[in-house]
TORPA-4810 file (N, C-alpha, C, O; in nm, 3 decimals):
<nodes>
NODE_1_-17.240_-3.035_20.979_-17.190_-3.171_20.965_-17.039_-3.169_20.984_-16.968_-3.074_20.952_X
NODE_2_-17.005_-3.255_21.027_-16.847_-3.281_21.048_-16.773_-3.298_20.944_-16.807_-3.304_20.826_X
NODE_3_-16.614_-3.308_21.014_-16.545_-3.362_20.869_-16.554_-3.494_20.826_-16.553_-3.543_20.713_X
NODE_4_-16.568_-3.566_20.991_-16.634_-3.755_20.984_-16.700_-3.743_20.886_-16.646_-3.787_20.784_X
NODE_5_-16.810_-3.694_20.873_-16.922_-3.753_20.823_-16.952_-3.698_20.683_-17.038_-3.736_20.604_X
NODE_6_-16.871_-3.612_20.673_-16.856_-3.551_20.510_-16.770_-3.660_20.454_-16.808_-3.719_20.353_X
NODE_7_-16.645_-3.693_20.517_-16.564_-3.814_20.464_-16.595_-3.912_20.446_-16.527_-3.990_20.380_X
NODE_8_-16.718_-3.945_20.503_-16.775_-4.102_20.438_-16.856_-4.109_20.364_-16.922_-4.212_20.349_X
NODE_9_-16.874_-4.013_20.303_-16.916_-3.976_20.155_-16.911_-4.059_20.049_-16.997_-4.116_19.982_X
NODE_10_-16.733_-4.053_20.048_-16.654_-4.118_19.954_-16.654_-4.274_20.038_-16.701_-4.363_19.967_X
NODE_11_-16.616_-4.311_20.155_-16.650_-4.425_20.131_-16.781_-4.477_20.085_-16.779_-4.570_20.003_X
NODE_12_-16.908_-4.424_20.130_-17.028_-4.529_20.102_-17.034_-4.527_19.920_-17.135_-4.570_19.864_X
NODE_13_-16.946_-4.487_19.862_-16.928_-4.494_19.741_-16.837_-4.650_19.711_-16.843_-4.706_19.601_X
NODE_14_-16.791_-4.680_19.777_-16.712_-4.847_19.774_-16.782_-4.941_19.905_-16.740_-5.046_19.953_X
NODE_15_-16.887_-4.870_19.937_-16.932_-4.953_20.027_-17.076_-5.059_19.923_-17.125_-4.972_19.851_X
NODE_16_-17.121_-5.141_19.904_-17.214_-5.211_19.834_-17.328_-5.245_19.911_-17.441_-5.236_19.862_X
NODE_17_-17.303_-5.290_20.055_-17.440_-5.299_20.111_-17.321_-5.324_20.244_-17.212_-5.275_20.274_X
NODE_18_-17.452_-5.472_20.324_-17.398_-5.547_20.460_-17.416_-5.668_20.429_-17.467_-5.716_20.327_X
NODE_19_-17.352_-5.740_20.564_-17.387_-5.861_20.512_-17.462_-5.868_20.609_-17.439_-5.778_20.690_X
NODE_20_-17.570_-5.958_20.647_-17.691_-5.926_20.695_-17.638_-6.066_20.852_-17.700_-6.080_20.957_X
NODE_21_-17.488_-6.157_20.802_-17.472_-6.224_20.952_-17.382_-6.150_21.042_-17.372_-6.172_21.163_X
NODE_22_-17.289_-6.023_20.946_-17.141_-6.044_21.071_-17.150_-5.894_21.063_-17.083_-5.830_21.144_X
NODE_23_-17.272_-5.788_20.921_-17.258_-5.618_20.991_-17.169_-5.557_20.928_-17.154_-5.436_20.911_X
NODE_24_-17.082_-5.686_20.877_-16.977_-5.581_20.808_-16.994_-5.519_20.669_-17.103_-5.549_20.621_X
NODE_25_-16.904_-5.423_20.573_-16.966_-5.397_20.491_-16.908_-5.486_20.358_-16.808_-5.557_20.347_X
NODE_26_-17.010_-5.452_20.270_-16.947_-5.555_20.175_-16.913_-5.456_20.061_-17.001_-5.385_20.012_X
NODE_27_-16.790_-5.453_20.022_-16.697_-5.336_19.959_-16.674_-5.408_19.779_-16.667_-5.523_19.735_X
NODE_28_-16.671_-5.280_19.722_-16.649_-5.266_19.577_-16.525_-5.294_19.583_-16.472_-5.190_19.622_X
NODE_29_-16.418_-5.401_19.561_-16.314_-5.424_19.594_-16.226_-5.293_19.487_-16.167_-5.190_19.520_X
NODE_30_-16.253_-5.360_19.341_-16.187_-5.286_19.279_-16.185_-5.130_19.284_-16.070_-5.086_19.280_X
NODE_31_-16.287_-5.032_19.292_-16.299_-4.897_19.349_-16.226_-4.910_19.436_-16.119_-4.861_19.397_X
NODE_32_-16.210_-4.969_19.592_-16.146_-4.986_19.690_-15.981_-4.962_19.598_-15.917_-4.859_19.575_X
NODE_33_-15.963_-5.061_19.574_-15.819_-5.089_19.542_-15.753_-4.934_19.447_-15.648_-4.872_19.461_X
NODE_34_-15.852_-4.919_19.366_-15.826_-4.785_19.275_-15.775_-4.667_19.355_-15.678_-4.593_19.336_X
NODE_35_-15.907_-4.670_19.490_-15.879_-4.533_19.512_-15.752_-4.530_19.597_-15.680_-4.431_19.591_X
NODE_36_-15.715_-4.649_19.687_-15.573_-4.689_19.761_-15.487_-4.645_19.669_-15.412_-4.556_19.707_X
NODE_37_-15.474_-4.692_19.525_-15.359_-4.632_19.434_-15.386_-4.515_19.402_-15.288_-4.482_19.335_X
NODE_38_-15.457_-4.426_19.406_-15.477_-4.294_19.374_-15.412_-4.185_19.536_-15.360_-4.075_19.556_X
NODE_39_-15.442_-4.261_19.588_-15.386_-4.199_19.749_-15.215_-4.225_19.742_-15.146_-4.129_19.776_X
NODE_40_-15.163_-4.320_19.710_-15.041_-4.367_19.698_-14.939_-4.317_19.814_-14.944_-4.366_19.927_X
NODE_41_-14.882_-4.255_19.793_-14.811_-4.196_19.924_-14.785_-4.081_20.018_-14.699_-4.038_20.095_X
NODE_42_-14.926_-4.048_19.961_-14.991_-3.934_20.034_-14.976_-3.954_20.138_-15.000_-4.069_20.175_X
NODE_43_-14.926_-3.850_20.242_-14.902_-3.874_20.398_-15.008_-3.759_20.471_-14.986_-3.739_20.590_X
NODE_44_-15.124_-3.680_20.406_-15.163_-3.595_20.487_-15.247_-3.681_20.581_-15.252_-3.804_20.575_X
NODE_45_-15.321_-3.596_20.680_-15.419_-3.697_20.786_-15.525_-3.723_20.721_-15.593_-3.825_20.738_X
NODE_46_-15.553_-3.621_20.630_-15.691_-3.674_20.534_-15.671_-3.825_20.463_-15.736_-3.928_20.476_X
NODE_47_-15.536_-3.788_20.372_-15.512_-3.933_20.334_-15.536_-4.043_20.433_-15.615_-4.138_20.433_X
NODE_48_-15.448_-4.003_20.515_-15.420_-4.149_20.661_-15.519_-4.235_20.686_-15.517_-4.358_20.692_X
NODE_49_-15.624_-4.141_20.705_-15.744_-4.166_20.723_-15.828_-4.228_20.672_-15.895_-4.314_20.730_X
NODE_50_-15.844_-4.192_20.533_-15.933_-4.298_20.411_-15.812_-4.401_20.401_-15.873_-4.508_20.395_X
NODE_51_-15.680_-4.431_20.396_-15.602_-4.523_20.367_-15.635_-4.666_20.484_-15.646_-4.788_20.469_X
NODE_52_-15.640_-4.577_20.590_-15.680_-4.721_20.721_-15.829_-4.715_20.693_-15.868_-4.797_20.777_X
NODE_53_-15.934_-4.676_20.634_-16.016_-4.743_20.576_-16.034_-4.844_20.495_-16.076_-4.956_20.527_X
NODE_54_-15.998_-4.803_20.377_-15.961_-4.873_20.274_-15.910_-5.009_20.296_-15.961_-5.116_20.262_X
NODE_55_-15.776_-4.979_20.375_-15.685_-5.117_20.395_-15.756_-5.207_20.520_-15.730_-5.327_20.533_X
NODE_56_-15.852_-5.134_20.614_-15.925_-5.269_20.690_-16.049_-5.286_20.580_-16.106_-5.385_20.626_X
NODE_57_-16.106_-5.255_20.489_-16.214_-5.317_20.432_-16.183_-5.418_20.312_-16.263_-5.486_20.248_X
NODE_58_-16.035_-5.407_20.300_-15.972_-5.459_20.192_-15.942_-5.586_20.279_-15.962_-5.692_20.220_X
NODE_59_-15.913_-5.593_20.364_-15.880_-5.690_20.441_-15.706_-5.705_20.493_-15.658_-5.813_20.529_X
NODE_60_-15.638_-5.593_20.489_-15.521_-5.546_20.474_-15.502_-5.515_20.628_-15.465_-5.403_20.665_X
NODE_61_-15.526_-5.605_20.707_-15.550_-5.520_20.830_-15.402_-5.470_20.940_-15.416_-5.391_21.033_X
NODE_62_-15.283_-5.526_20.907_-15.166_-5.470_20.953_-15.140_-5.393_20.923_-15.098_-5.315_21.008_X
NODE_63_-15.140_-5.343_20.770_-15.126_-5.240_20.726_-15.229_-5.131_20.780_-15.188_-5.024_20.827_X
NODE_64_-15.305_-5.149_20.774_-15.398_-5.088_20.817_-15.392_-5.020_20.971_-15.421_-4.900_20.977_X
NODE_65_-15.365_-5.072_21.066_-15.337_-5.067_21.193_-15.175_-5.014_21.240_-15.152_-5.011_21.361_X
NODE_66_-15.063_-4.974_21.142_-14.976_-4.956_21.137_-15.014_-4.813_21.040_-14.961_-4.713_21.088_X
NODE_67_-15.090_-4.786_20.921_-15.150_-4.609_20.922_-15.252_-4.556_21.010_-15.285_-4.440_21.037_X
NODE_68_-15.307_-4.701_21.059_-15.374_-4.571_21.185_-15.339_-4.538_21.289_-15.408_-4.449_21.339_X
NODE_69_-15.229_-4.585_21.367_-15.120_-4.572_21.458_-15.053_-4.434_21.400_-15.073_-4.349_21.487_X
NODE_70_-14.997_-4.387_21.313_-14.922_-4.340_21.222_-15.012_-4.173_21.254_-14.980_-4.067_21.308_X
NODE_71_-15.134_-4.225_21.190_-15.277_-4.099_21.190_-15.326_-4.067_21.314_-15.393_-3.963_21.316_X
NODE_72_-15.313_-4.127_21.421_-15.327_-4.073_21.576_-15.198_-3.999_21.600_-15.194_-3.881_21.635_X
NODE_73_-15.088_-4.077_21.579_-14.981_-3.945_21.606_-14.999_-3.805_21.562_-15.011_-3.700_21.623_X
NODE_74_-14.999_-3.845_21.401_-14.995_-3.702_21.344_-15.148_-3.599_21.385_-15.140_-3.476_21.388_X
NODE_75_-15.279_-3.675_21.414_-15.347_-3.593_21.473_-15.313_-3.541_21.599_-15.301_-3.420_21.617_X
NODE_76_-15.301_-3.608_21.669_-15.241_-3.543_21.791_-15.133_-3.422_21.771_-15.142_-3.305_21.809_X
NODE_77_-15.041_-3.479_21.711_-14.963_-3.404_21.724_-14.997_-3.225_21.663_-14.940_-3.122_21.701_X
NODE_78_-15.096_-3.238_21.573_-15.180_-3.151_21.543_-15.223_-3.054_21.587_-15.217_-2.939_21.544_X
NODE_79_-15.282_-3.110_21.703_-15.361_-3.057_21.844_-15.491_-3.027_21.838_-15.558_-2.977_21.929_X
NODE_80_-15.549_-3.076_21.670_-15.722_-3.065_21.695_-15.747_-3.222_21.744_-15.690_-3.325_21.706_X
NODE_81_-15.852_-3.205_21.839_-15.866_-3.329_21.948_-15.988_-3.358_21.878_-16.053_-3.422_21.960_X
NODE_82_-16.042_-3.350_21.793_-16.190_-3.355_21.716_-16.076_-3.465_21.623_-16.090_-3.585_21.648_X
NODE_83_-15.991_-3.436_21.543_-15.952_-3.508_21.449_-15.876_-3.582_21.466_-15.838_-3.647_21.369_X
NODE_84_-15.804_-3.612_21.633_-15.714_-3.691_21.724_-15.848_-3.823_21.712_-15.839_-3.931_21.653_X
NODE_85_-15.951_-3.774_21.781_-16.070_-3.895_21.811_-16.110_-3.996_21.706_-16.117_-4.118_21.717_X
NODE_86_-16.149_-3.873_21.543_-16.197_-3.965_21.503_-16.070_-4.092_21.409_-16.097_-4.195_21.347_X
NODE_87_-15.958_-4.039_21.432_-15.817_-4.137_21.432_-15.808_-4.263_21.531_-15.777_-4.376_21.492_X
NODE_88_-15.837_-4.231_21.657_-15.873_-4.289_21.720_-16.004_-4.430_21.719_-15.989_-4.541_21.770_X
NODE_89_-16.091_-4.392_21.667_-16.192_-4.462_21.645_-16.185_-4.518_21.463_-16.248_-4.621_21.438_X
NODE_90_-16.135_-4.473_21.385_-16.095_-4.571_21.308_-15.979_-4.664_21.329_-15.982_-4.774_21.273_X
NODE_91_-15.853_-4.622_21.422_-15.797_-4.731_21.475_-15.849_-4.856_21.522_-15.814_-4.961_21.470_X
NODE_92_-15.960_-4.851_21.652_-16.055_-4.930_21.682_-16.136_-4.990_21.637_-16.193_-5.077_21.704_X
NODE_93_-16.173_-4.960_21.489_-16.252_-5.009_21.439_-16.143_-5.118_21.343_-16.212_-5.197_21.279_X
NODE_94_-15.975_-5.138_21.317_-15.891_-5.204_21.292_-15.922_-5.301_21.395_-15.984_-5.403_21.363_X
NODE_95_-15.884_-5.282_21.521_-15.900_-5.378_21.621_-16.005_-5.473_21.613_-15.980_-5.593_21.616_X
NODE_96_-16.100_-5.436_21.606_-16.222_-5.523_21.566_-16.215_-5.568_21.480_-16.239_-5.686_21.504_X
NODE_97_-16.190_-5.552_21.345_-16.113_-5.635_21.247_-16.040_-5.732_21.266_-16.050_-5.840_21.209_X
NODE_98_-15.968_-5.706_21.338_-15.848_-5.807_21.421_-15.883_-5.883_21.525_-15.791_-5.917_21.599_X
NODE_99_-15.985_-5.918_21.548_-16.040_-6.002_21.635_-15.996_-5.951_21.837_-16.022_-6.002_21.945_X
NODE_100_-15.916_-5.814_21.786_-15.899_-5.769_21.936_-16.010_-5.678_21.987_-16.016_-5.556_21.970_X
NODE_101_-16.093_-5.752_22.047_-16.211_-5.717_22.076_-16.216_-5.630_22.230_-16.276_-5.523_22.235_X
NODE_102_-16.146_-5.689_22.359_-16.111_-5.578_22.481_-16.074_-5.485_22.423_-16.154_-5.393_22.408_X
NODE_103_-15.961_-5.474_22.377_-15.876_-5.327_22.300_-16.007_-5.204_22.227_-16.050_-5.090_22.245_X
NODE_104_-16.025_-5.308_22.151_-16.158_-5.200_22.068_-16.258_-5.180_22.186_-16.259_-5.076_22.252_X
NODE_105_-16.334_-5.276_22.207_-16.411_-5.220_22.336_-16.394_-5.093_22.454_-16.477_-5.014_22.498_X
NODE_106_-16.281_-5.109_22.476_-16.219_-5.010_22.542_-16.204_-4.881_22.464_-16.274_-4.780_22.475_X
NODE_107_-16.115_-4.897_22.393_-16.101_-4.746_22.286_-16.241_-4.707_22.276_-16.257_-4.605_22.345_X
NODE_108_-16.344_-4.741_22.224_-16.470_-4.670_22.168_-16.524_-4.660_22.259_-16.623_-4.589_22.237_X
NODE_109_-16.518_-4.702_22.395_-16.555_-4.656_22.540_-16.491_-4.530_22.559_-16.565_-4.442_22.603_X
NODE_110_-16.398_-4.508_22.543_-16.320_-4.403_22.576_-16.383_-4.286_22.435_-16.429_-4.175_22.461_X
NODE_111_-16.378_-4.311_22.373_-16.390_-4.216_22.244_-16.543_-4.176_22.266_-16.578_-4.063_22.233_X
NODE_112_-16.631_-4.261_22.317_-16.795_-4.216_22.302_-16.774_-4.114_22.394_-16.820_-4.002_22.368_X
NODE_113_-16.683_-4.144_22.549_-16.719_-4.062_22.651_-16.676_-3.932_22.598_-16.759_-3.842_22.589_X
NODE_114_-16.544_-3.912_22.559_-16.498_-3.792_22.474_-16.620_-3.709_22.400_-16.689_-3.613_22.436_X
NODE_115_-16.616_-3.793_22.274_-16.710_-3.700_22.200_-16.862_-3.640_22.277_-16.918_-3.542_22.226_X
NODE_116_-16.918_-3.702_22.394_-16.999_-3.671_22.472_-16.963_-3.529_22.545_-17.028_-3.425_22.537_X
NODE_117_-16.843_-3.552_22.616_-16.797_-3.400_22.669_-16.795_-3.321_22.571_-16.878_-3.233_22.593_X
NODE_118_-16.749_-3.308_22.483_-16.734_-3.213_22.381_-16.853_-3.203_22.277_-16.824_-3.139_22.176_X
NODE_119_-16.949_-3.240_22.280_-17.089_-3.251_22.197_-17.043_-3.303_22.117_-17.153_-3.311_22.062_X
NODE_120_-16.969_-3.362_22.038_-16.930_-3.427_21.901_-17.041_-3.522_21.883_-17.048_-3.625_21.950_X
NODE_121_-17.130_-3.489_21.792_-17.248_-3.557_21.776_-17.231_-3.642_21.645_-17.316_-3.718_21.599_X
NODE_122_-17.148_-3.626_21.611_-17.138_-3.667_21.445_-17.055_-3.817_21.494_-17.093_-3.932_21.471_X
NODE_123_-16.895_-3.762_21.590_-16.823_-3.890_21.630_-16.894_-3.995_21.721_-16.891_-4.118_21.715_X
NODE_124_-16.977_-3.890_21.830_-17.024_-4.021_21.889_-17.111_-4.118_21.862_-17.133_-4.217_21.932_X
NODE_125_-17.181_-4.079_21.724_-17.270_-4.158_21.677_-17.185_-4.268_21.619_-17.234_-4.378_21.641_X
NODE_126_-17.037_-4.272_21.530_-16.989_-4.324_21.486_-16.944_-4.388_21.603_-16.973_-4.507_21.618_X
NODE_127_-16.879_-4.330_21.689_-16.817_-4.437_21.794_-16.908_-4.542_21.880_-16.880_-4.657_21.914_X
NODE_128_-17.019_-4.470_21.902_-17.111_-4.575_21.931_-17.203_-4.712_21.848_-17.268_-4.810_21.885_X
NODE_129_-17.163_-4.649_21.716_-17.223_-4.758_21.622_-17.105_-4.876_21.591_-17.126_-4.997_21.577_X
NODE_130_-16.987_-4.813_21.586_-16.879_-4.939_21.613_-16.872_-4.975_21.707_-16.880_-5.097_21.691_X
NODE_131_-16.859_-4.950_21.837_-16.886_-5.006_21.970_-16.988_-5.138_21.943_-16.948_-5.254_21.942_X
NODE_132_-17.100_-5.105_21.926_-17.226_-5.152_21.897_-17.209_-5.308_21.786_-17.290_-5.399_21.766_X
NODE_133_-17.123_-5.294_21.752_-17.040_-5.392_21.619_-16.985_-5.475_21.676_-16.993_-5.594_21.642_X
NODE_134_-16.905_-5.426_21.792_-16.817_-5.528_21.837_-16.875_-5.597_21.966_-16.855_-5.715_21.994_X
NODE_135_-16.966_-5.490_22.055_-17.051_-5.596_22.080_-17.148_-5.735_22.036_-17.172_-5.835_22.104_X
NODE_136_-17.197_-5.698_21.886_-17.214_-5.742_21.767_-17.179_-5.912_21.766_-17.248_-6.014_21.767_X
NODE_137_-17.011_-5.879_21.762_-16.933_-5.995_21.714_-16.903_-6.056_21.819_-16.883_-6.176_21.798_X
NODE_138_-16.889_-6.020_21.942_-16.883_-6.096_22.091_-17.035_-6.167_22.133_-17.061_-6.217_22.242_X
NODE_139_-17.127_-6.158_22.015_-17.236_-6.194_22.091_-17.321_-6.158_22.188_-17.416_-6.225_22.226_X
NODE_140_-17.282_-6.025_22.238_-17.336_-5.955_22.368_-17.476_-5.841_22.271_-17.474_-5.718_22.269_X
NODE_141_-17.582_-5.928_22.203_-17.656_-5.865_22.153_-17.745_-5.780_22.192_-17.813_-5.707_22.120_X
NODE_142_-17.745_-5.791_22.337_-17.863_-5.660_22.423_-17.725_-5.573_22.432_-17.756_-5.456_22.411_X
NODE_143_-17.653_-5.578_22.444_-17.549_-5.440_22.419_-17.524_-5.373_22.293_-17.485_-5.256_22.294_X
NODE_144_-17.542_-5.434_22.188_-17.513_-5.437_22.065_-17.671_-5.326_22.019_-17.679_-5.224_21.951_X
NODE_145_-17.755_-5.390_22.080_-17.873_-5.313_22.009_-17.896_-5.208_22.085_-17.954_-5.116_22.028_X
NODE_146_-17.866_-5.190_22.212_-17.880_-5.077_22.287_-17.763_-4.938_22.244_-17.784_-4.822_22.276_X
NODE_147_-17.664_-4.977_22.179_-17.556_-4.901_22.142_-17.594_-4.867_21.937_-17.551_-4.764_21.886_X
NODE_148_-17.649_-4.938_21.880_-17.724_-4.973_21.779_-17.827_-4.857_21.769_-17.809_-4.761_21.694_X
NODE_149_-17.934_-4.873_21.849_-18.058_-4.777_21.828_-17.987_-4.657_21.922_-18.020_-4.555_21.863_X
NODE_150_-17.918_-4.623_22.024_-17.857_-4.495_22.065_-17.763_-4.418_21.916_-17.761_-4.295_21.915_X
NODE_151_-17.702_-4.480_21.819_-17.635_-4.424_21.667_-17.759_-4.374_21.582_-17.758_-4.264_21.527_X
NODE_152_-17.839_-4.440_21.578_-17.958_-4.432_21.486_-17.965_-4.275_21.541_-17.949_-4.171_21.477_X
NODE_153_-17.994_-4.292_21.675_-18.087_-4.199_21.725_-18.025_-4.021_21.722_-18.082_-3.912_21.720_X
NODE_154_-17.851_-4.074_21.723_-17.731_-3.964_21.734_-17.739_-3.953_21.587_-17.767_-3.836_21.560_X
NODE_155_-17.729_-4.014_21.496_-17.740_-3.967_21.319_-17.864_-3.924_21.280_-17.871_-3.911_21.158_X
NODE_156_-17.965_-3.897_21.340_-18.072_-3.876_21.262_-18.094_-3.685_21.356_-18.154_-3.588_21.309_X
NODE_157_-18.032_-3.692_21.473_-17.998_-3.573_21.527_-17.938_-3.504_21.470_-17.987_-3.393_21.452_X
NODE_158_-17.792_-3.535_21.408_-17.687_-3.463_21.323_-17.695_-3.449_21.157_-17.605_-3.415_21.081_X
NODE_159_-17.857_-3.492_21.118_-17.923_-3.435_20.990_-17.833_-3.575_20.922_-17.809_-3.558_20.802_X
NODE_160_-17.792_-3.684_20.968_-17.749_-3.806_20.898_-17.819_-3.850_20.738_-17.934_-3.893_20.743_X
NODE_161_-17.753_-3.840_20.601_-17.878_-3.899_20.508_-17.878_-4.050_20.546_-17.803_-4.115_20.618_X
NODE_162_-18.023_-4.093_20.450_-18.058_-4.256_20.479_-17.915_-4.320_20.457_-17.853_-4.351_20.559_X
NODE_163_-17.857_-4.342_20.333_-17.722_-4.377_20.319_-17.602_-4.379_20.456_-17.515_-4.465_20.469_X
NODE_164_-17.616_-4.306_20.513_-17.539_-4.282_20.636_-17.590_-4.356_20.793_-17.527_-4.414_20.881_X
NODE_165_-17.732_-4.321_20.775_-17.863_-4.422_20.846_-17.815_-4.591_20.824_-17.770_-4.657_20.917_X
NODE_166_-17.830_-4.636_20.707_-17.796_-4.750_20.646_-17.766_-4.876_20.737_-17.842_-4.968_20.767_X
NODE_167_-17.595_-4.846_20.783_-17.546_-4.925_20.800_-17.607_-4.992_21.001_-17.633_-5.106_21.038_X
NODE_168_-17.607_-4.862_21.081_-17.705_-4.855_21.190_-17.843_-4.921_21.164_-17.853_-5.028_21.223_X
NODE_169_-17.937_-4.891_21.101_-18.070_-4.934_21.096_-18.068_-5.092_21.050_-18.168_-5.158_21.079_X
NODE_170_-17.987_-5.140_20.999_-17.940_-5.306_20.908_-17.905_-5.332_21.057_-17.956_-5.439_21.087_X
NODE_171_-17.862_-5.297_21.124_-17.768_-5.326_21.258_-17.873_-5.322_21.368_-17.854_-5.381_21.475_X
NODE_172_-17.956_-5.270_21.349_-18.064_-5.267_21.452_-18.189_-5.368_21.393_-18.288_-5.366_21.466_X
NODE_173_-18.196_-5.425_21.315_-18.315_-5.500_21.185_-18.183_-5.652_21.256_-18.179_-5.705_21.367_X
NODE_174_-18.128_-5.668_21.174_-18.061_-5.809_21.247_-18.059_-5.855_21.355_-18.093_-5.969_21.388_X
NODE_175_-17.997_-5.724_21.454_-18.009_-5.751_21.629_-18.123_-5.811_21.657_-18.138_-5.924_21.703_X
NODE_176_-18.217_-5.718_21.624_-18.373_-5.728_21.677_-18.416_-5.886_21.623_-18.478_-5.948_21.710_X
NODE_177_-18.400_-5.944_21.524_-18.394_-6.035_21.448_-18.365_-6.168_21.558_-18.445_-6.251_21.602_X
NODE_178_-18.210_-6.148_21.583_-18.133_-6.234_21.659_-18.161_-6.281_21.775_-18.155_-6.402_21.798_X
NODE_179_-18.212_-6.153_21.903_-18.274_-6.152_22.004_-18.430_-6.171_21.999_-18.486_-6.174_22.108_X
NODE_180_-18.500_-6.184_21.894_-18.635_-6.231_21.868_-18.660_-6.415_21.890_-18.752_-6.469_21.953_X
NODE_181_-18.553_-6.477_21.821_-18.532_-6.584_21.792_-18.508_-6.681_21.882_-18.486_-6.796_21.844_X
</nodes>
């Protein structure tokens, strides 16, 4: 298992469910807010990382998009390209937050193809399940579910638990839902 996917550990611990119209998650605010002050001004990439979580689920999203800007540098500058990406793709997943939907589209285009060359089975499931989101929110729901059941299919490869399954399978149950109708 990755470090992705070990790290969202701790989020699905402030995560509460979905909301079953817009996909997104619906967050334990106060845990949220706790663990932001417990991180405080921690600058490692680990921090960076749960911090531009935190602050797009909080709804903090400049902030947010200004540490994950911050956390692509310092991965990069790093030089592990595994932990450059998945910086990368939580940036994008800010964007989509932000209603910049080309931008994100693009990035997680770019990030699926990545983690594909490099087998990253853990990121591309993630990058393809946000992809899949923002198709989601553009309405482009035969893209949405085709990028949807391809995550399912990449997390249940990379030994994903149901909890991790979760948020994909709700995402594929609505689509299917939407395009039924």
């Amino acid at each position: 298992m990755t470090r992705d996917l070990e790290h969202q550990e701790h989020e699905l611990s402030i995560i509460t469910g979905y909301d079953m119209t817009t996909l997104r998650e619906n967050v334990d605010v106060q845990a949220a807010t706790e663990r932001l002050n417990e991180l405080g001004l921690l600058r490692s990439l680990s921090a960076l990382n749960e911090k531009v979580v935190l602050l797009r689920l909080l709804g903090k999203l400049d902030d947010a998009f200004v540490i994950a800007n911050e956390a692509v540098r310092q991965a990069r500058f790093s030089g592990d390209r595994e932990m450059a990406l998945g910086a990368r793709i939580r940036r994008a997943q800010v964007q989509q937050f932000q209603g910049k939907y080309p931008a994100a589209l693009q990035e997680l285009g770019l990030c699926v193809e990545e983690a594909q060359t490099h087998e990253w089975g853990a990121l591309e499931a993630i990058a393809t399940l946000s992809r899949g989101k923002v198709h989601f929110e553009t309405k482009d729901y035969d893209a949405a579910l085709v990028d949807f059941k391809a995550a399912v299919f990449l997390m249940e490869r990379q030994g994903a638990s149901i909890d991790q399954l979760e948020s994909a399978l709700v995402a594929v149950a609505v689509t299917e839902s939407l395009l039924a109708a």
